[in-house]
N, C-alpha and C positions, 0 to 999 in steps of 0.2 A: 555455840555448843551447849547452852544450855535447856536447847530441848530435845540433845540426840538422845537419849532416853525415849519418849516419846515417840522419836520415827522409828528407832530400835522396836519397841512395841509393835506397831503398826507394821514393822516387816515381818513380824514374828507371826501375824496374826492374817496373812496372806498363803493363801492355801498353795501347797507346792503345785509346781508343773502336771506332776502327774497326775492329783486330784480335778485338775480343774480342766486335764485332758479327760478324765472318766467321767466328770459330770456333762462334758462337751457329747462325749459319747453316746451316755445313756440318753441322749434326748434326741441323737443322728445329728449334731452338728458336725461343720467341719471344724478337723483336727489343722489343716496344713493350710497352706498360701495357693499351692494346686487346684486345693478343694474348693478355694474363694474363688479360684476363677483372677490370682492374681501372683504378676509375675516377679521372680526373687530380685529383681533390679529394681523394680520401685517398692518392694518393702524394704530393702539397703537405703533408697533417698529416701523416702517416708521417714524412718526412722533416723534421721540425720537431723532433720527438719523438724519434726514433732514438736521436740520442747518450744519451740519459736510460736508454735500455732494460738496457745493462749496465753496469755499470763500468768499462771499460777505454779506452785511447786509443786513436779512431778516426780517420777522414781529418774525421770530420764535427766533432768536440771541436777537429780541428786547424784548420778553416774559423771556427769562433766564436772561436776565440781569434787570426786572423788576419782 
């Protein structure tokens, strides 16, 4: 715990949802899983799996452990 401070910052400093849907926008990327050309089953396993993929500490290692 002595550097939840730290990731506290570091969540603060992540731009919300919405920002980072309008900067997606303004440049015509895709917004959605649709738009990728990919199906809502394998972003549910994807995102089960993910943390396993590297080694390192993710927002998704810090979701399991919380």
């Amino acid at each position: 715990m002595q550097k939840w401070g730290d990731v506290q910052a570091i969540a603060r400093a992540v731009p919300a949802p919405e920002q980072l849907s309008a900067w997606l926008a303004a440049v015509q990327g895709p917004l959605t899983t649709d738009q990728l050309g990919v199906e809502p089953e394998l972003v549910a396993a994807s995102l089960q799996d993910a943390l396993f993929v590297r080694n390192r500490f993710t927002i998704l290692r810090l979701q399991r452990l919380l």
